[in-house]
KEPA-807090 format. One line per field, with one value per residue: residue number from 1; residue in one letter; x, y, z negated of N, C-alpha, C, O, CB in turn. Coordinates in nm, 4 decimals. Glycine has a CB too. Example, Ala and Ser with C-alpha at 12.3 -4.5 7.8 and 13.67 -1.06 7.14 Angstrom:
2
resi	[1 2];
resn	[A S];
n_c1	[1.3190 1.2850];
n_c2	[-0.5690 -0.2250];
n_c3	[-0.7800 -0.7080];
ca_c1	[1.2300 1.3670];
ca_c2	[-0.4500 -0.1060];
ca_c3	[-0.7800 -0.7140];
c_c1	[1.3200 1.2900];
c_c2	[-0.3300 0.0030];
c_c3	[-0.7800 -0.7870];
o_c1	[1.4236 1.3409];
o_c2	[-0.3319 0.1138];
o_c3	[-0.8465 -0.8039];
cb_c1	[1.1308 1.4084];
cb_c2	[-0.4473 -0.0598];
cb_c3	[-0.9046 -0.5725];
REM end
This chain:
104
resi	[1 2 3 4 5 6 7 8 9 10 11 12 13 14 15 16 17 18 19 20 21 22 23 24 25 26 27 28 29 30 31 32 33 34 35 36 37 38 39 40 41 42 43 44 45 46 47 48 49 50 51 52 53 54 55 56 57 58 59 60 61 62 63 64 65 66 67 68 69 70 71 72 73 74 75 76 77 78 79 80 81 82 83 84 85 86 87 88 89 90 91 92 93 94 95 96 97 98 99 100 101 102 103 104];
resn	[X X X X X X X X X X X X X X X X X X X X X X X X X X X X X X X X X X X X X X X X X X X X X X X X X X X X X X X X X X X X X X X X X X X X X X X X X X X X X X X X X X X X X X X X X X X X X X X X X X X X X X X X];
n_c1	[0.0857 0.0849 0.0639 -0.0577 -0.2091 -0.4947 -0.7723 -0.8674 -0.9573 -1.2373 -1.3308 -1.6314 -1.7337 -1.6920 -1.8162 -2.0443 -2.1044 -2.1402 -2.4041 -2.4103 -2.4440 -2.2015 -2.2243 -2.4386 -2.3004 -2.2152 -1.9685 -1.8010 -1.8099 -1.7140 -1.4365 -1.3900 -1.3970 -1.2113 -0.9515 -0.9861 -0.9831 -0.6915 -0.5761 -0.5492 -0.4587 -0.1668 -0.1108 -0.0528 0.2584 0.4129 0.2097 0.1657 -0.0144 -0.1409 -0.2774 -0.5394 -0.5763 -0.6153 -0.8175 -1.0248 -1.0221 -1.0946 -1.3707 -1.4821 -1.5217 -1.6244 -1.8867 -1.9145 -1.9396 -2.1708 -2.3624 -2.3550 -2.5863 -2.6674 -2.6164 -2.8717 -2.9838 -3.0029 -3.1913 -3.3907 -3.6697 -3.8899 -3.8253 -3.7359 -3.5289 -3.2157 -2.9484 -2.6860 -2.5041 -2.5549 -2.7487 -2.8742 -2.9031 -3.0065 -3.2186 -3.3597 -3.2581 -3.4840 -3.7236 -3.7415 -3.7160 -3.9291 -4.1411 -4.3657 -4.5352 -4.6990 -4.7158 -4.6486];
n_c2	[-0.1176 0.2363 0.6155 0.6922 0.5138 0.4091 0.2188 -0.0239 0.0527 -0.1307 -0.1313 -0.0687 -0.2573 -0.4192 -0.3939 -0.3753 -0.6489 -0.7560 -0.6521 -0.3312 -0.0408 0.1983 0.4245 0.5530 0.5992 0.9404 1.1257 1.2315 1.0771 0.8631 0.8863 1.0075 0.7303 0.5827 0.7059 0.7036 0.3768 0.3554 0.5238 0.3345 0.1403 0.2028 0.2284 -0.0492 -0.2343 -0.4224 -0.5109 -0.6326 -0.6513 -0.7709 -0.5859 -0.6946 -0.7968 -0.5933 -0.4726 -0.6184 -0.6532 -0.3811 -0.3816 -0.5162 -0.3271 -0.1677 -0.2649 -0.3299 -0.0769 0.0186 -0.1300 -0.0789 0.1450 0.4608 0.7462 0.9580 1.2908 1.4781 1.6201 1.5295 1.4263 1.2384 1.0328 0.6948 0.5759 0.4937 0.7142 0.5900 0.3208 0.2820 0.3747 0.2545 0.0154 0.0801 0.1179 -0.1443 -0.2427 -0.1427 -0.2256 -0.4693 -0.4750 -0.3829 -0.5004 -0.4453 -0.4667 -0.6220 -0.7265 -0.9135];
n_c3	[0.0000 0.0850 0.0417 0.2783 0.4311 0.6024 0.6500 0.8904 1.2558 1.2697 1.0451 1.0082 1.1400 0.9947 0.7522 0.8405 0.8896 0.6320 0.5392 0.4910 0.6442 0.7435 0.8520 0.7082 0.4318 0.3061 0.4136 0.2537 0.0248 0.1202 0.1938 -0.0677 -0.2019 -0.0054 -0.0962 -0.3065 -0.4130 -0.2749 -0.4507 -0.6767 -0.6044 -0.5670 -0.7839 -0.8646 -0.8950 -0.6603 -0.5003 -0.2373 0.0723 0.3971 0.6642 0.7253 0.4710 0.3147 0.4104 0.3726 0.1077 0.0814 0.1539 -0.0275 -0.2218 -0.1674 -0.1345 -0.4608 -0.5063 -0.4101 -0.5169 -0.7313 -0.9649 -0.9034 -1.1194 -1.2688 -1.2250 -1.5081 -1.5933 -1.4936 -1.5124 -1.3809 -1.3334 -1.4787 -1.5289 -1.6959 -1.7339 -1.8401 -1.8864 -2.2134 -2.2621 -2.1126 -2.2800 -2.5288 -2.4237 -2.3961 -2.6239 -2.7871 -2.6738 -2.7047 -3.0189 -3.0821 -3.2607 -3.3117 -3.0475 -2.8328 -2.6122 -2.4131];
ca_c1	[0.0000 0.1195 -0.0416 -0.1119 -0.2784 -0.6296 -0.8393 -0.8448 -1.0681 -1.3010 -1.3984 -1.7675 -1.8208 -1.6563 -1.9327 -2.1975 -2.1320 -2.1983 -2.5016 -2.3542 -2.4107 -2.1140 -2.3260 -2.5327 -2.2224 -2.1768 -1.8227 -1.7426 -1.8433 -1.6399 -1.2990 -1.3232 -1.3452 -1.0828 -0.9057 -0.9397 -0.9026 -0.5643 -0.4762 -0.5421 -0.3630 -0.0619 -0.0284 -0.0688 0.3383 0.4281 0.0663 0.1752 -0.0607 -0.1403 -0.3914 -0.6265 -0.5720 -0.6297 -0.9369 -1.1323 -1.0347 -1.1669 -1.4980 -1.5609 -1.4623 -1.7345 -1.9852 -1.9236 -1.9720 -2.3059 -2.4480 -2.4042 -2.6482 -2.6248 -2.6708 -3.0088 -2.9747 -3.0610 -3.3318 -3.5420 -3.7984 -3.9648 -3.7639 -3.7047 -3.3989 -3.1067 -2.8664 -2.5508 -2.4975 -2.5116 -2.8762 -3.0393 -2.8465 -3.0265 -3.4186 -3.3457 -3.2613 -3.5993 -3.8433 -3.6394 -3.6784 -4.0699 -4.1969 -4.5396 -4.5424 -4.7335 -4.7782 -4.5670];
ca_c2	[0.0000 0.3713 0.6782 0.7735 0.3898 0.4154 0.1398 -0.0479 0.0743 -0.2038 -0.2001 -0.0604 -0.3798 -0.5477 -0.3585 -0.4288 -0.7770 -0.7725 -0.5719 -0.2300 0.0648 0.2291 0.5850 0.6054 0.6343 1.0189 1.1508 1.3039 0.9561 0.7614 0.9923 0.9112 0.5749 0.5289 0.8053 0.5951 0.2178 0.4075 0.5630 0.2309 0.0092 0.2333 0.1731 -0.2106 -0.2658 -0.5444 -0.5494 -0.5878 -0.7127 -0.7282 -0.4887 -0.7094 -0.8246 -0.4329 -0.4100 -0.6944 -0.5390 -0.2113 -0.3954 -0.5701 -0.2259 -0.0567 -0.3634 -0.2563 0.0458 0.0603 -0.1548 0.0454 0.2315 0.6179 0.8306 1.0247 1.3829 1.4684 1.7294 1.4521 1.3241 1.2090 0.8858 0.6004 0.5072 0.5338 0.7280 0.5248 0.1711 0.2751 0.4638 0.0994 -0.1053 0.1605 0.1078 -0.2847 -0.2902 -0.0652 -0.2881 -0.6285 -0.4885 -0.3019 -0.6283 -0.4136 -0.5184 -0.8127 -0.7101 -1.0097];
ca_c3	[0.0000 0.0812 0.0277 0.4098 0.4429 0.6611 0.6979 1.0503 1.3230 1.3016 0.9023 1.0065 1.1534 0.8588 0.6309 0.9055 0.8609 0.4831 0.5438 0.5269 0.7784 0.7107 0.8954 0.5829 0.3170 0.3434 0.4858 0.1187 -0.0159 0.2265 0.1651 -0.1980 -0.1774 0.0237 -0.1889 -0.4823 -0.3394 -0.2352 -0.5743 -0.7952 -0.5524 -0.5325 -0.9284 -0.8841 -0.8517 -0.6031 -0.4196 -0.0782 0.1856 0.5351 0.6919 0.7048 0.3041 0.2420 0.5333 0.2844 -0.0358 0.0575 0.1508 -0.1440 -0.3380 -0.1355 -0.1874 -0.5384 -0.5257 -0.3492 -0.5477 -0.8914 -0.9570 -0.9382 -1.1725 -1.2080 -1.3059 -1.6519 -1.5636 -1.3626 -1.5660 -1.2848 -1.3118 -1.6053 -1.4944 -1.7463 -1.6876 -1.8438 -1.9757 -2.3452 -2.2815 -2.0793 -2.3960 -2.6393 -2.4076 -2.4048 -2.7891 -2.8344 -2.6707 -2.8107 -3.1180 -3.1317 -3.3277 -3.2940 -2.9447 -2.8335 -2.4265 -2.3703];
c_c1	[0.0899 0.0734 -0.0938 -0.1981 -0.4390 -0.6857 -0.8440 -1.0257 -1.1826 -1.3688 -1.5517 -1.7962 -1.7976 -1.7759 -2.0291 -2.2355 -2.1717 -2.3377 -2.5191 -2.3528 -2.2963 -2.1802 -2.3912 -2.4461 -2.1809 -2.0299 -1.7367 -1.6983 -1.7117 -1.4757 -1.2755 -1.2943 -1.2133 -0.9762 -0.8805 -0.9029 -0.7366 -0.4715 -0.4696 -0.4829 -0.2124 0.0088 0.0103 0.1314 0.3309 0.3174 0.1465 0.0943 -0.0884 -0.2830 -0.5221 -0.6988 -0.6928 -0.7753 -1.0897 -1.1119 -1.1427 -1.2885 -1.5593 -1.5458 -1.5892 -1.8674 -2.0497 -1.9884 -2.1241 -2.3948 -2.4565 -2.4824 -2.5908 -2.6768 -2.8009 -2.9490 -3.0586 -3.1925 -3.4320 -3.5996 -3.9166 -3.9536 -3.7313 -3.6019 -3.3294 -2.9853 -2.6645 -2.5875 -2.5899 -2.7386 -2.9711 -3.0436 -2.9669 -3.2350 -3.4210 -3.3573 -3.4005 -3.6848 -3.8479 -3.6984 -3.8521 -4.1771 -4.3664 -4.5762 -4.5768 -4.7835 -4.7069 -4.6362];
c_c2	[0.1234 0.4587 0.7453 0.6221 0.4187 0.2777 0.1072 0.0317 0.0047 -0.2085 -0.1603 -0.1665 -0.4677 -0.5107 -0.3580 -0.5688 -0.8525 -0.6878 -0.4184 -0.1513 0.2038 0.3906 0.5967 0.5742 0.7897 1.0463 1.1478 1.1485 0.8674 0.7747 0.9620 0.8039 0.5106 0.5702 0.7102 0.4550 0.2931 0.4182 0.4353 0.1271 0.0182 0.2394 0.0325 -0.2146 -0.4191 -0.5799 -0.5328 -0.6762 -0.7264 -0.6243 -0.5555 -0.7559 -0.6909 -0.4095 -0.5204 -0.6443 -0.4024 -0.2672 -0.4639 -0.4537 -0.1308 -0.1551 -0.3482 -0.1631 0.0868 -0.0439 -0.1264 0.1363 0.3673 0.6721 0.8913 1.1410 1.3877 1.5641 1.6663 1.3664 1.2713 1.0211 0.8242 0.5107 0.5155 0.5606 0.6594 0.3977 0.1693 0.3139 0.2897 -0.0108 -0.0446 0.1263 -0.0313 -0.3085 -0.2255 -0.1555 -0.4113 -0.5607 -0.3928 -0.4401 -0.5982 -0.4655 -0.6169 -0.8368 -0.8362 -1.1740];
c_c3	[0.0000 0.0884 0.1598 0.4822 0.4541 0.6841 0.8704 1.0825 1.2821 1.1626 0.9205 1.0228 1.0279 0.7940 0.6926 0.8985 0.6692 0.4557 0.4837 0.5892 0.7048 0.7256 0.7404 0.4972 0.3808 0.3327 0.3460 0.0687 0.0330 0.1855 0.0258 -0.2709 -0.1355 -0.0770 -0.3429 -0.5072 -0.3584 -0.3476 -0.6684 -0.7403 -0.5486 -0.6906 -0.9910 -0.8229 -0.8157 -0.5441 -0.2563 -0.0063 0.3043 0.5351 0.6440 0.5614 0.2405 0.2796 0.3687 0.1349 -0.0688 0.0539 0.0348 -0.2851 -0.3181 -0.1401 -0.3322 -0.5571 -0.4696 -0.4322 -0.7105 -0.8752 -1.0013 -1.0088 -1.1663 -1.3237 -1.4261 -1.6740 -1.4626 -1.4262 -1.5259 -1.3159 -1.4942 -1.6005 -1.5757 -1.6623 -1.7073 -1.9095 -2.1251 -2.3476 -2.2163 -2.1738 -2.4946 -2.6023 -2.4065 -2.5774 -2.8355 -2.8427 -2.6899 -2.9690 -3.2157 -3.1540 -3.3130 -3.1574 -2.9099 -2.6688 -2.3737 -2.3478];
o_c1	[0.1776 -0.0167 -0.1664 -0.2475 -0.5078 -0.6133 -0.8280 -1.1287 -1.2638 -1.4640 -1.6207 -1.8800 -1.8662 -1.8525 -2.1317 -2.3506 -2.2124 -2.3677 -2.6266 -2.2389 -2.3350 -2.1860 -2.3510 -2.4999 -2.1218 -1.9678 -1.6339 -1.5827 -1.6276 -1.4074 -1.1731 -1.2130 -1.1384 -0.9145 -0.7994 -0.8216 -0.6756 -0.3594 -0.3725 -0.4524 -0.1354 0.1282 0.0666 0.1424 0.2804 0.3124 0.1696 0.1285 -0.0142 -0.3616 -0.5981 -0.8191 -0.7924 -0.8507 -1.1913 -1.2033 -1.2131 -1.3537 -1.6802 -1.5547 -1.6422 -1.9696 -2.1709 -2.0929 -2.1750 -2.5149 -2.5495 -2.4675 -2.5083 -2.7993 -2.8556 -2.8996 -3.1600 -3.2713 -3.5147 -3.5898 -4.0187 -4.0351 -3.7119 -3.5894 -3.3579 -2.9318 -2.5662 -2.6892 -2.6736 -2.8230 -3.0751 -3.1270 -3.0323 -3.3310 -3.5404 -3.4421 -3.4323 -3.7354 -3.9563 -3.7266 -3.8761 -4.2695 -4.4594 -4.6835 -4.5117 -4.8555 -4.7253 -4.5648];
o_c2	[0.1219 0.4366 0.8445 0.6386 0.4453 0.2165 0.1926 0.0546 0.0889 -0.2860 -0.2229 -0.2144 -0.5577 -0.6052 -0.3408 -0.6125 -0.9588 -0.6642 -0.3844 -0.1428 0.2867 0.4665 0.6935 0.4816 0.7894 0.9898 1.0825 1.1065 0.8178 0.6781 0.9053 0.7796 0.4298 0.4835 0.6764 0.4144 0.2744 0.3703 0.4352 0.0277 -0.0770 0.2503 -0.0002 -0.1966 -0.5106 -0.7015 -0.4316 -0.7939 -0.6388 -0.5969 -0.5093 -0.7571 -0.6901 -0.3440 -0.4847 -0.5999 -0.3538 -0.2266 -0.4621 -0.4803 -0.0530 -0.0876 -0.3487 -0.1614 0.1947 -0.0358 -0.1511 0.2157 0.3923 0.6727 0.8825 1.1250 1.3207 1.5640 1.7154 1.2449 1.2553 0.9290 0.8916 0.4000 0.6348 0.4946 0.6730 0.3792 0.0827 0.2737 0.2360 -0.1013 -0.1353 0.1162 -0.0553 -0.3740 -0.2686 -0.1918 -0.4695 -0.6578 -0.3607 -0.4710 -0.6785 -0.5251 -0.7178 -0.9235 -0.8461 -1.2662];
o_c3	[-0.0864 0.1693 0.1525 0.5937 0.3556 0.7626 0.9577 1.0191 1.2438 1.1530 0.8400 0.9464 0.9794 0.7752 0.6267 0.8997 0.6225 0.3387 0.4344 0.6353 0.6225 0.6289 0.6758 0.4365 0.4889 0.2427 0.3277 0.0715 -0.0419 0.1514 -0.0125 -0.3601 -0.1903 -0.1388 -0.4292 -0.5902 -0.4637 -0.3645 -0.7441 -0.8062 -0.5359 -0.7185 -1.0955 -0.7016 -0.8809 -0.5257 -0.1903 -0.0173 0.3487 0.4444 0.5589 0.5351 0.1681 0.2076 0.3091 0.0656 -0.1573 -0.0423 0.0116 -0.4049 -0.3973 -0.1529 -0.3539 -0.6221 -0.5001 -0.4064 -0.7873 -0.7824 -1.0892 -0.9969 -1.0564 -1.4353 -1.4457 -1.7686 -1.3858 -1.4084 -1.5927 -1.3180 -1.5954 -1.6528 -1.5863 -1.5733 -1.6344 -1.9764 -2.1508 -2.4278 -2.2543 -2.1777 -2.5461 -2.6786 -2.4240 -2.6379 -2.9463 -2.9489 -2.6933 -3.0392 -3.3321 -3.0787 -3.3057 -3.1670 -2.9370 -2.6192 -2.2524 -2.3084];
cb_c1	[-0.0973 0.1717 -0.0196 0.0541 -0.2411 -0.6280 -0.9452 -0.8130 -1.0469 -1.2404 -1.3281 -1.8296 -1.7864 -1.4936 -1.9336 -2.2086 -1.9957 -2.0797 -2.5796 -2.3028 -2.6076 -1.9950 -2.4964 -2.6819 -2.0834 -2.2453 -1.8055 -1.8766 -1.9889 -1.6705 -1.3248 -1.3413 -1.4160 -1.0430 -1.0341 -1.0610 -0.9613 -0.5789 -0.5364 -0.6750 -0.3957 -0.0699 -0.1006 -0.2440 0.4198 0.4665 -0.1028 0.3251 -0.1055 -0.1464 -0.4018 -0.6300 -0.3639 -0.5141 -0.9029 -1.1125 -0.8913 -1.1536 -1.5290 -1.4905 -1.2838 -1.7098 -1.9184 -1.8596 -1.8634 -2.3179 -2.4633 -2.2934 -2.7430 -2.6261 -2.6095 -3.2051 -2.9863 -2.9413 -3.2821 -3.5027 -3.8479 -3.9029 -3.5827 -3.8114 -3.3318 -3.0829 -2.9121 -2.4319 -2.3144 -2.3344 -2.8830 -3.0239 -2.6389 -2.9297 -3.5181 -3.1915 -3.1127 -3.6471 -3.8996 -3.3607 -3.5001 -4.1423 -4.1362 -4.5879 -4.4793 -4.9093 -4.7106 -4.4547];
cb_c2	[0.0001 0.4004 0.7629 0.8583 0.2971 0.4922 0.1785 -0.2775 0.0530 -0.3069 -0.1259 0.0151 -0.4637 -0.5324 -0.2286 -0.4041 -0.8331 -0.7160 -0.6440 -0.2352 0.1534 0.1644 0.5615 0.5419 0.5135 1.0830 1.3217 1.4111 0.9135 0.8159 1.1766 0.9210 0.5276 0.5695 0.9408 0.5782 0.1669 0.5360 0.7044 0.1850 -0.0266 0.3582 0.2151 -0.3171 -0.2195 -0.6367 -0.4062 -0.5936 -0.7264 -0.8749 -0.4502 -0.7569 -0.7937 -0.2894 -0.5388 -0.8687 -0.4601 -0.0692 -0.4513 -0.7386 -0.1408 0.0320 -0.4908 -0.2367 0.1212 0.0434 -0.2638 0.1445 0.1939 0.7060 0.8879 0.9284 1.4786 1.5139 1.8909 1.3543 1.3616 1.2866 0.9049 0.5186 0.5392 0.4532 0.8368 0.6090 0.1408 0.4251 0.6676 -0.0210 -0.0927 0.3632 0.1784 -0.3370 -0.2189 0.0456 -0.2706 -0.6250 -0.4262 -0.1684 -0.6464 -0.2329 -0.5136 -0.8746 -0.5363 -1.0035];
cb_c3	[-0.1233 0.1291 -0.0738 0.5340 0.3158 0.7924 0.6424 1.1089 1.4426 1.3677 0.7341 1.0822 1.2902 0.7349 0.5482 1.0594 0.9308 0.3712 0.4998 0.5386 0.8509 0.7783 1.0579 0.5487 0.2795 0.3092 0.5873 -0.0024 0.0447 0.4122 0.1855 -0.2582 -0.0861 0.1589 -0.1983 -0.5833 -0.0982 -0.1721 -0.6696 -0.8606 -0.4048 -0.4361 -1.0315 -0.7397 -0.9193 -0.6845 -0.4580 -0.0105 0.1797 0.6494 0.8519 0.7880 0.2276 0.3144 0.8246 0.2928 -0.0376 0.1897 0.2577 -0.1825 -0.3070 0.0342 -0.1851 -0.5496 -0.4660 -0.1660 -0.4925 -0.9605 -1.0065 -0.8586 -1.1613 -1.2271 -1.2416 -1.7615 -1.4859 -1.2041 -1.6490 -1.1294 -1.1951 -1.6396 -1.3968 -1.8318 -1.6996 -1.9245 -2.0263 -2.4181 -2.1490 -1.9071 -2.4733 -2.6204 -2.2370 -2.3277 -2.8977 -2.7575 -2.5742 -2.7998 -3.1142 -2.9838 -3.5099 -3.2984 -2.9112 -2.9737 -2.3106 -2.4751];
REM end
């Protein structure tokens, strides 16, 4: 890995073949991905692989990544989503633990 290291031409199809349209990750999106694949591989001493090692890495980094959920701003109480781990641990331990509850 070096820090001017681009992905091959061809990784859309790689992430079209995992069901992926690479078009719908915006540009910004895309740039820090790579951007950060880049920076956490270039602290891994002794990672060396071929392109195509690197080309399947990235896709299972962006497989990842699309399937964490995003954030929901904190001013949208539209939605019942949690916004971090600690907050869906905190509505899980609620309704685990509302013994008044018998909807079950």
């Amino acid at each position: 890995m070096h820090q001017d290291w681009e992905p091959s031409k061809n990784i859309s199809e790689r992430l079209k073949a995992t069901g992926i349209d690479s078009n719908q990750i915006p540009t910004l999106e895309r740039k820090a991905i790579v951007g950060e694949f880049i920076s956490y591989w270039l602290t891994r001493e002794g990672s060396q692989h071929r392109q195509s090692e690197w080309d399947h890495k990235l896709v299972q980094q962006i497989i990842k990544h699309q399937r964490t959920p995003k954030p929901v701003a904190a001013n949208d109480s539209s939605s019942s989503i949690p916004n971090t781990r600690a907050e869906a641990r905190r509505e899980i331990t609620e309704s685990v633990m509302d013994i008044g509850n018998i909807d079950w």
